[in-house]
N, CA, C and O atoms as a GROMACS GRO file, in nm:
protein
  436
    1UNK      N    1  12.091  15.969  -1.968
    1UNK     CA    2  12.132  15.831  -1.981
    1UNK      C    3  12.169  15.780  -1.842
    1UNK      O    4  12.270  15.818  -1.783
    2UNK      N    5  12.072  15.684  -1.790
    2UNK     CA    6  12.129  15.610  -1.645
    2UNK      C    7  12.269  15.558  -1.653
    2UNK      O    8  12.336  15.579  -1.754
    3UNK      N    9  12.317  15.491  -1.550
    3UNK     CA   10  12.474  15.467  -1.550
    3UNK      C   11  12.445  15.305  -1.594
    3UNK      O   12  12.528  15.215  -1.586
    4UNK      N   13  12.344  15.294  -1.629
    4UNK     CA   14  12.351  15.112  -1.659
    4UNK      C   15  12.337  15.138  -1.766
    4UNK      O   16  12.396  15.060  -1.841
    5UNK      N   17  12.285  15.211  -1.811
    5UNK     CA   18  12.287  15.239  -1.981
    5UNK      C   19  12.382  15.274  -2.035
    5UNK      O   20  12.392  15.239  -2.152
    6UNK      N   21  12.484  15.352  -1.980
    6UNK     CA   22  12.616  15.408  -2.025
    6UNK      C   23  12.675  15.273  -1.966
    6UNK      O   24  12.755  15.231  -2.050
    7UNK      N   25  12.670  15.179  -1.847
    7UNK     CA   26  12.823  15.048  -1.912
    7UNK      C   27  12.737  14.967  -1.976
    7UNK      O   28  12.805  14.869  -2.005
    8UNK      N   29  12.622  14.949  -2.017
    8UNK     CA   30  12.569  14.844  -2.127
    8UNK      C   31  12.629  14.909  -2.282
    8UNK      O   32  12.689  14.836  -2.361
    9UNK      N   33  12.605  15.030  -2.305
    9UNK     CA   34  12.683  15.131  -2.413
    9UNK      C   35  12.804  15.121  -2.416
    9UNK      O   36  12.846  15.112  -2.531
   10UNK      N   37  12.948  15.116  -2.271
   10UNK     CA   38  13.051  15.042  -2.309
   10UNK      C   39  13.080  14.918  -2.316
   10UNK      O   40  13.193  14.874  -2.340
   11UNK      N   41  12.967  14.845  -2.291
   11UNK     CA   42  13.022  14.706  -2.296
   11UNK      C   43  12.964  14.646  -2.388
   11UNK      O   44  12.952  14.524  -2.398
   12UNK      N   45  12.914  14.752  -2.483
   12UNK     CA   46  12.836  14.663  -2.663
   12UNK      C   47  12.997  14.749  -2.739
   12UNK      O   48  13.082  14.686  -2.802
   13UNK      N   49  13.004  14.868  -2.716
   13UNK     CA   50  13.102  14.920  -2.759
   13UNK      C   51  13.229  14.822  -2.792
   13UNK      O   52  13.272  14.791  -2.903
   14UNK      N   53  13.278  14.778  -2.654
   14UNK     CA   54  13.389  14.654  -2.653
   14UNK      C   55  13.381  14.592  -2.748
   14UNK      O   56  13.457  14.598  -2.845
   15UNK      N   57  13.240  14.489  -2.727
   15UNK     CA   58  13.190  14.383  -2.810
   15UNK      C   59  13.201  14.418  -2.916
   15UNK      O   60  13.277  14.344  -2.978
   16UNK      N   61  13.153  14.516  -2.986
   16UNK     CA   62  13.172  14.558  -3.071
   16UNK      C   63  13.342  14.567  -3.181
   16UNK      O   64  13.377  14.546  -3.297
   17UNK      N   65  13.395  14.609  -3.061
   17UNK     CA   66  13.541  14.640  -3.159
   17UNK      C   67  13.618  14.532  -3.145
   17UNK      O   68  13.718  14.510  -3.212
   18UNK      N   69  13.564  14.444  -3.040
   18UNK     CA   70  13.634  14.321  -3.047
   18UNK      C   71  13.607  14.201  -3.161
   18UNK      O   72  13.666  14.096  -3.187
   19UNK      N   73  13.495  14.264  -3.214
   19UNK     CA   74  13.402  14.154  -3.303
   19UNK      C   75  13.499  14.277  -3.450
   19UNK      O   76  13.572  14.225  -3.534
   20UNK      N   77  13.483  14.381  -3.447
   20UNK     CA   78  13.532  14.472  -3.574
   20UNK      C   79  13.683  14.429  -3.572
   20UNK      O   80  13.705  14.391  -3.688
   21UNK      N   81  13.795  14.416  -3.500
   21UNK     CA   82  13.883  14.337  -3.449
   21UNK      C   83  13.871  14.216  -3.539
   21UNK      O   84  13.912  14.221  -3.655
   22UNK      N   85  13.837  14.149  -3.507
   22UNK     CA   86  13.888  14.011  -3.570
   22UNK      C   87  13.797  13.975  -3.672
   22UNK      O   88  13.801  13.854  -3.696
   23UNK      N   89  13.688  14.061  -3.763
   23UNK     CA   90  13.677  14.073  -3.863
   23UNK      C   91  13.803  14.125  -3.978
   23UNK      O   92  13.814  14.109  -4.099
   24UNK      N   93  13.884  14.192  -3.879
   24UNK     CA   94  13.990  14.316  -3.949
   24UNK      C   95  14.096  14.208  -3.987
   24UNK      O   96  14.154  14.204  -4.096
   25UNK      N   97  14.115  14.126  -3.889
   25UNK     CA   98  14.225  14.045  -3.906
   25UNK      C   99  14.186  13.889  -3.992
   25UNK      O  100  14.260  13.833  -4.073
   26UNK      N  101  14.043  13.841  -3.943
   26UNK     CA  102  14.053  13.774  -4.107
   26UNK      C  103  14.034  13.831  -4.258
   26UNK      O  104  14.081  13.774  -4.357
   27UNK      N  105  13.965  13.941  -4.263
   27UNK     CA  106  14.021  14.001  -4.392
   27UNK      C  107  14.118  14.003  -4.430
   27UNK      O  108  14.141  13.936  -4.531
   28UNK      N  109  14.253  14.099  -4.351
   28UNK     CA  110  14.344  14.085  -4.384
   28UNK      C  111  14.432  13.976  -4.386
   28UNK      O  112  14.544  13.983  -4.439
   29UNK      N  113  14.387  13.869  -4.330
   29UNK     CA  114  14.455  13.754  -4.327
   29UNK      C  115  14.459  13.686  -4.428
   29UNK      O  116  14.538  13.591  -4.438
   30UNK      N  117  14.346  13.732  -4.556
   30UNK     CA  118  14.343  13.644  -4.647
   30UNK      C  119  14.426  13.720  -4.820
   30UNK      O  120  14.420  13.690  -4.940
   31UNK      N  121  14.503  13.834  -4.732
   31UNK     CA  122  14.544  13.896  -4.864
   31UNK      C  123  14.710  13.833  -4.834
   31UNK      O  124  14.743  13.752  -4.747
   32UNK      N  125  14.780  13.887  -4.917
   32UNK     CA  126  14.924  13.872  -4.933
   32UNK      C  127  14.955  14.006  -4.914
   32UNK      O  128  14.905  14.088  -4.991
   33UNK      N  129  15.070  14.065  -4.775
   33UNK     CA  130  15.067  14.150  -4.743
   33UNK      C  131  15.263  14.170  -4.771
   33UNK      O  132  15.358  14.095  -4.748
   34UNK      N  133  15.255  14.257  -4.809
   34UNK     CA  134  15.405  14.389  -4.820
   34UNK      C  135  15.410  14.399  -4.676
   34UNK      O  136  15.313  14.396  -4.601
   35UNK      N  137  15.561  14.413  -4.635
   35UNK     CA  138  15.587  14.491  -4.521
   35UNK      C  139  15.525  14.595  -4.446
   35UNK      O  140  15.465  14.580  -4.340
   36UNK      N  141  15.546  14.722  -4.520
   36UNK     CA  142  15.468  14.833  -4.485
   36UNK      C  143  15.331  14.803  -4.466
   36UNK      O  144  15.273  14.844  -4.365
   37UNK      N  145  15.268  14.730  -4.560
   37UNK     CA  146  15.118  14.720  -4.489
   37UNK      C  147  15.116  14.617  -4.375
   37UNK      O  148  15.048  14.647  -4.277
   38UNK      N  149  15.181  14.502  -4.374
   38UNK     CA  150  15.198  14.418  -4.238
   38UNK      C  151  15.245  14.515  -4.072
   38UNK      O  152  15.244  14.488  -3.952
   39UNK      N  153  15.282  14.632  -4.154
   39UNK     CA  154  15.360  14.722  -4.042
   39UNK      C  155  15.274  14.773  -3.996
   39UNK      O  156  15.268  14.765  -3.873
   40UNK      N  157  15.138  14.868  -4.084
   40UNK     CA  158  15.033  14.910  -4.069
   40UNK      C  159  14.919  14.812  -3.990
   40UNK      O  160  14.893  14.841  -3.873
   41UNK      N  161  14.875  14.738  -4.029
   41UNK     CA  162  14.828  14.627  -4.001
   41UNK      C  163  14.854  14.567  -3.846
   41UNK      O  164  14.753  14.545  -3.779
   42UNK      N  165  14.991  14.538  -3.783
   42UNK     CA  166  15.057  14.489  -3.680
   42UNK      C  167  14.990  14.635  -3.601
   42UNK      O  168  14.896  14.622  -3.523
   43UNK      N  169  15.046  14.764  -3.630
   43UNK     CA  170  15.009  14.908  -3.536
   43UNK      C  171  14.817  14.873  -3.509
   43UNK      O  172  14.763  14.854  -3.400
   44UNK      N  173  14.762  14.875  -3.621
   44UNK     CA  174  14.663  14.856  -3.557
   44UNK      C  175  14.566  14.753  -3.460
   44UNK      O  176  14.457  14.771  -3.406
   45UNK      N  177  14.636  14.666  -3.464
   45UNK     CA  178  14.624  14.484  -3.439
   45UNK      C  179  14.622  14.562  -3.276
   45UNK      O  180  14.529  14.548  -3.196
   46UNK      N  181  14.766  14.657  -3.249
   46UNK     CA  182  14.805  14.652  -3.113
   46UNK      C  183  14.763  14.783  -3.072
   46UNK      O  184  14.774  14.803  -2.951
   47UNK      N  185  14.707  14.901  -3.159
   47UNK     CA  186  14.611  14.977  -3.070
   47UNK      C  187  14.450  14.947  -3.043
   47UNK      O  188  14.384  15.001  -2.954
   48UNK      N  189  14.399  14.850  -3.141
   48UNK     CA  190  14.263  14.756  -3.122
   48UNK      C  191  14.247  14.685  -2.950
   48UNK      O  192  14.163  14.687  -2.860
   49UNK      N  193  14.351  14.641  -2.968
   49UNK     CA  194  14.436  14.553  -2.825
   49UNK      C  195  14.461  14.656  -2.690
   49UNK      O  196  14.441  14.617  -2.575
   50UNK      N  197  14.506  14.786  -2.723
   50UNK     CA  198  14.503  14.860  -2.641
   50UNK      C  199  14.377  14.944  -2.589
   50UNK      O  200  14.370  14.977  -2.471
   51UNK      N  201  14.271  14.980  -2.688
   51UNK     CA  202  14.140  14.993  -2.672
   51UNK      C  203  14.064  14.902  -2.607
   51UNK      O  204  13.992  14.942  -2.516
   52UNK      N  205  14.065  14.790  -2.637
   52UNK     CA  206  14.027  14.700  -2.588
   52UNK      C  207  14.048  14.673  -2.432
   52UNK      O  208  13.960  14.625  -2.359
   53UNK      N  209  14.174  14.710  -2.390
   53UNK     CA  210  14.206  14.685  -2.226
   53UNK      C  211  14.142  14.817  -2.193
   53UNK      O  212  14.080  14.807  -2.087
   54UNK      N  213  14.136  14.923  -2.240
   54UNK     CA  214  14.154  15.073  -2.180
   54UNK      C  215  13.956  15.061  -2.154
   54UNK      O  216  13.906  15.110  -2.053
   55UNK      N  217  13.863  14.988  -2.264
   55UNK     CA  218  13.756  14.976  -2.239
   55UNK      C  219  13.682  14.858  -2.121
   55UNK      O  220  13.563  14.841  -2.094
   56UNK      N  221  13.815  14.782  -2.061
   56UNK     CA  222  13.762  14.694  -2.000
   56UNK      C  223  13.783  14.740  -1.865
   56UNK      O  224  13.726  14.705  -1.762
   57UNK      N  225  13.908  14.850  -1.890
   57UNK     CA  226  13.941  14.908  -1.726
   57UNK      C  227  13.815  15.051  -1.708
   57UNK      O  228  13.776  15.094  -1.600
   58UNK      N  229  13.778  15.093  -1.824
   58UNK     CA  230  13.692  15.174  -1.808
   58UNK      C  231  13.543  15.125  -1.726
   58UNK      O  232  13.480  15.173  -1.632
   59UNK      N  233  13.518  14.981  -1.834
   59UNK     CA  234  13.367  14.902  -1.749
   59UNK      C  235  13.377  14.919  -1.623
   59UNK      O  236  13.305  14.997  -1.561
   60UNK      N  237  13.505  14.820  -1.548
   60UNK     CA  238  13.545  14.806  -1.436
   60UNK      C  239  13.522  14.955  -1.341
   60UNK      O  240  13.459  14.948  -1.235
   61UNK      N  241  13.574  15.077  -1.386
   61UNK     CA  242  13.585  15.149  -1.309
   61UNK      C  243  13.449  15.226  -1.293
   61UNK      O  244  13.421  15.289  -1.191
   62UNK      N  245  13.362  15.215  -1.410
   62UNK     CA  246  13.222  15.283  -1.422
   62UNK      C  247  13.081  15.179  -1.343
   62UNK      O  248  12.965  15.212  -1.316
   63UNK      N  249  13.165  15.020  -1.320
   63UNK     CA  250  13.053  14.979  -1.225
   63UNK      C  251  13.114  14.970  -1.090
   63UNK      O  252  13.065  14.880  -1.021
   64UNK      N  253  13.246  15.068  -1.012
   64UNK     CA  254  13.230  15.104  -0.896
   64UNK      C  255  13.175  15.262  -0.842
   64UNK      O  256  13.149  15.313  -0.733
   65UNK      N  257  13.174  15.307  -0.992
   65UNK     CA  258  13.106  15.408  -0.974
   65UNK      C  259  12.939  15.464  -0.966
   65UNK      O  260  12.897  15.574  -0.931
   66UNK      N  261  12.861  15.337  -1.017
   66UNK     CA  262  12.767  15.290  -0.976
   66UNK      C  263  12.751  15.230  -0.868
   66UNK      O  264  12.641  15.234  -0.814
   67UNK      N  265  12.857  15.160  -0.811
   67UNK     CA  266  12.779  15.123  -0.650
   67UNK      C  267  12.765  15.226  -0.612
   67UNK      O  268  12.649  15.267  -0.604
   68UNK      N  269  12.878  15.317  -0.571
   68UNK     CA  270  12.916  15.419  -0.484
   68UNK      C  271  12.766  15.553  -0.486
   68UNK      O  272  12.712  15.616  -0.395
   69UNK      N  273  12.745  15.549  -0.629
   69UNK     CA  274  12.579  15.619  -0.652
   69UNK      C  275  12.484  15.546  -0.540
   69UNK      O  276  12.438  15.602  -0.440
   70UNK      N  277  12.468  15.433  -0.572
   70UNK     CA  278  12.411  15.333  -0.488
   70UNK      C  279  12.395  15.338  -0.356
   70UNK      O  280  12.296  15.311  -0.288
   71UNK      N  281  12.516  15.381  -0.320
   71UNK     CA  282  12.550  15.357  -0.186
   71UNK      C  283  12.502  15.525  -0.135
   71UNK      O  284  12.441  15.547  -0.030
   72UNK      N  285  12.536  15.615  -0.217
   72UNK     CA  286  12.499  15.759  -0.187
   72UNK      C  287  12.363  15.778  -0.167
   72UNK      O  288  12.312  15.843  -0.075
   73UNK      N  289  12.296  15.710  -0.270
   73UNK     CA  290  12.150  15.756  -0.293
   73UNK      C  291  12.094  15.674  -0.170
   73UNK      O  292  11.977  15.700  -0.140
   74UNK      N  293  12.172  15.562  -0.079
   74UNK     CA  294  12.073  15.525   0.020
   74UNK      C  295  12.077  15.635   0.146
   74UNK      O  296  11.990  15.696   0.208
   75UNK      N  297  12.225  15.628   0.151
   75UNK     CA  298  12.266  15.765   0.237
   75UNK      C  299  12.164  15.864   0.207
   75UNK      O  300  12.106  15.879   0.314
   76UNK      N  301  12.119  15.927   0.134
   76UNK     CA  302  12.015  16.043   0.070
   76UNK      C  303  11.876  15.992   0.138
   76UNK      O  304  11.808  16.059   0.216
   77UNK      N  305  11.855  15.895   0.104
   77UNK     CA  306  11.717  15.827   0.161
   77UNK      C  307  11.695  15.856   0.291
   77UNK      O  308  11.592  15.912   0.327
   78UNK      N  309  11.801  15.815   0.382
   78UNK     CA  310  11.808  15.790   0.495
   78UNK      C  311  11.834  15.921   0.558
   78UNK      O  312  11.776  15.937   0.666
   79UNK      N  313  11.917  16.030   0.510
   79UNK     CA  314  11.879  16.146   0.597
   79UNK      C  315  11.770  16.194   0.518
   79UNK      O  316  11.711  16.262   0.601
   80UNK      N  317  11.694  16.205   0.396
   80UNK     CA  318  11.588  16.272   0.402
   80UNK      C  319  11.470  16.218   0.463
   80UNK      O  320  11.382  16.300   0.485
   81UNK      N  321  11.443  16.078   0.502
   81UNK     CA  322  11.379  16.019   0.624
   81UNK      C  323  11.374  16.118   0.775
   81UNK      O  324  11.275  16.147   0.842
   82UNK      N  325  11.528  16.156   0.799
   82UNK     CA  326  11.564  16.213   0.924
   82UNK      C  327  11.531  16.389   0.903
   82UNK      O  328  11.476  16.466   0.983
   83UNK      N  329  11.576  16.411   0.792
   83UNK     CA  330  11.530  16.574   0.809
   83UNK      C  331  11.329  16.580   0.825
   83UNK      O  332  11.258  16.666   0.879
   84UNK      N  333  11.288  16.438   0.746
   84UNK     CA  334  11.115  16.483   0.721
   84UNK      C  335  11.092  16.470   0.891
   84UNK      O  336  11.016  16.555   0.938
   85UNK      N  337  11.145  16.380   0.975
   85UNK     CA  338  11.156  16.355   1.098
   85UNK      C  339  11.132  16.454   1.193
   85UNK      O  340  11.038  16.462   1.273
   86UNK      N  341  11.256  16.550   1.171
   86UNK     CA  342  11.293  16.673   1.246
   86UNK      C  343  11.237  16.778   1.203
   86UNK      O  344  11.223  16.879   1.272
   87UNK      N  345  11.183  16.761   1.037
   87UNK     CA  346  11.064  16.870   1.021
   87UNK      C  347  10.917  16.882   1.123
   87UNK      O  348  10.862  16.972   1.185
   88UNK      N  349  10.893  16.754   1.103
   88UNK     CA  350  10.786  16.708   1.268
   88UNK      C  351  10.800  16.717   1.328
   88UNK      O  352  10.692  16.703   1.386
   89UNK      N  353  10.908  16.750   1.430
   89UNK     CA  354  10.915  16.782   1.547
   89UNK      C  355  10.905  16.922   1.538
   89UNK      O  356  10.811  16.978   1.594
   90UNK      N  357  11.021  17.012   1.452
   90UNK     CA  358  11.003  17.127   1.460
   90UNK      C  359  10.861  17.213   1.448
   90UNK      O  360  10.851  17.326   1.495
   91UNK      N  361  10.746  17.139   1.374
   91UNK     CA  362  10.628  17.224   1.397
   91UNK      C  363  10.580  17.178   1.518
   91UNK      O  364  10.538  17.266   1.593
   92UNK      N  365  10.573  17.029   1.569
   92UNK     CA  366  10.526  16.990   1.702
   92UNK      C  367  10.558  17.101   1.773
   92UNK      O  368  10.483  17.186   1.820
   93UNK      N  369  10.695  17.091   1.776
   93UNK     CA  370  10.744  17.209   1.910
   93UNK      C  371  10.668  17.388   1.880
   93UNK      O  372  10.627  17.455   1.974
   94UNK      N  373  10.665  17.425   1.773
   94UNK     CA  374  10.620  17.549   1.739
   94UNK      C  375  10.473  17.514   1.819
   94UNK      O  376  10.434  17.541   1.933
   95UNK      N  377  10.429  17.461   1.738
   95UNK     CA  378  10.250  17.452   1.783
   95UNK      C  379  10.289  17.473   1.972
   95UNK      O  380  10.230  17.557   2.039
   96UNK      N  381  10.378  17.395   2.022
   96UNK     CA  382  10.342  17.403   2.170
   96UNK      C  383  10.393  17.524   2.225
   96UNK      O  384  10.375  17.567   2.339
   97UNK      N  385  10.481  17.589   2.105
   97UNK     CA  386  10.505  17.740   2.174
   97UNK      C  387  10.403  17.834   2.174
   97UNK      O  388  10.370  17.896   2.276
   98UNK      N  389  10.343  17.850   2.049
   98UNK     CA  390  10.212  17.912   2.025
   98UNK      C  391  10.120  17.873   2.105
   98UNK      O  392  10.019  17.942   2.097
   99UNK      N  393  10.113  17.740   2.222
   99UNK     CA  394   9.993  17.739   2.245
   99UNK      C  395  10.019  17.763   2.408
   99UNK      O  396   9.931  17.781   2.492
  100UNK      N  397  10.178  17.758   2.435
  100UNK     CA  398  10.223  17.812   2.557
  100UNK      C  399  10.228  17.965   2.558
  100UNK      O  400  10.213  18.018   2.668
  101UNK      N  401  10.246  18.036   2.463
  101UNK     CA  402  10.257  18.175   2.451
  101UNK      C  403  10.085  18.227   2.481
  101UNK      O  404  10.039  18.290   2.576
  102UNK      N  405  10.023  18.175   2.368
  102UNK     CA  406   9.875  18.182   2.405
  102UNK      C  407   9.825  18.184   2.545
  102UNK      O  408   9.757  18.278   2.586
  103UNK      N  409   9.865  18.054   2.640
  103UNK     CA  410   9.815  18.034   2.742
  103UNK      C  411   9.892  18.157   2.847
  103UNK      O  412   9.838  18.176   2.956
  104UNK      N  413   9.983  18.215   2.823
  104UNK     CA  414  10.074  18.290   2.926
  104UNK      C  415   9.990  18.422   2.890
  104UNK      O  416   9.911  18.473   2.970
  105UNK      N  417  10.014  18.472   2.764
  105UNK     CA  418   9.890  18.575   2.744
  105UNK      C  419   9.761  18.635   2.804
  105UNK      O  420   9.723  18.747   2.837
  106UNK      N  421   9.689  18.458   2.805
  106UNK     CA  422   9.577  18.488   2.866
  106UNK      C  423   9.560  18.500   3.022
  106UNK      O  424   9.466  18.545   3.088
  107UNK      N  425   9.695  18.438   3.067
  107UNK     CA  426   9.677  18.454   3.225
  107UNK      C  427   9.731  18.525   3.278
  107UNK      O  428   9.750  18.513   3.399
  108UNK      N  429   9.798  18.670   3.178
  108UNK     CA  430   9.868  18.758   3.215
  108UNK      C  431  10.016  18.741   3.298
  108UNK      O  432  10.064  18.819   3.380
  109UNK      N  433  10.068  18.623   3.250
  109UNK     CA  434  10.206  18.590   3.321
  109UNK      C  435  10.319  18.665   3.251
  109UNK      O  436  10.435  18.653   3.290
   0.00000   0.00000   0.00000
């Protein structure tokens, strides 16, 4: 799962419980409620509410964690640019040892 797929997944999630949320509360809005269930009712009203922030600080923190990928994977780009670089040189230079070794060989140096 890419990381845009996982905050599009928390951010239907949200939507989601925010929409299950206030389905919850006009249902129950339309009964005649006892204490104890208003008590019940109120607890969940305010851990819905607390999910709700804990999923919005989560979005938040999962799309700086996507730049920072972002930002890594150019870093990655950019030295594997530099190592393919220095791989070229390193056979350049071989070939001219082999062909300096060769030439010393043949002239008995």
């Amino acid at each position: 799962m890419s990381p845009l797929e996982l905050t599009q997944l928390i951010a239907m999630a949200g939507g989601g419980l925010l929409a299950f949320a206030y389905a919850i509360q006009k249902f129950l809005g339309s009964w005649q409620l006892n204490n104890a269930e208003s008590s019940v009712v109120g607890l969940m009203r305010s851990e819905l509410e607390r999910m709700a922030e804990q999923n919005t600080h989560l979005s938040v923190e999962l799309g700086k964690l996507q730049e920072e990928m972002i930002r890594l994977n150019k870093q990655l780009r950019i030295l594997t640019e530099e190592n393919q670089r220095l791989h070229t040189e390193i056979v350049s230079l071989t070939n001219e040892i082999a062909t300096l070794h060769s030439y010393i060989t043949t002239k008995g140096i």
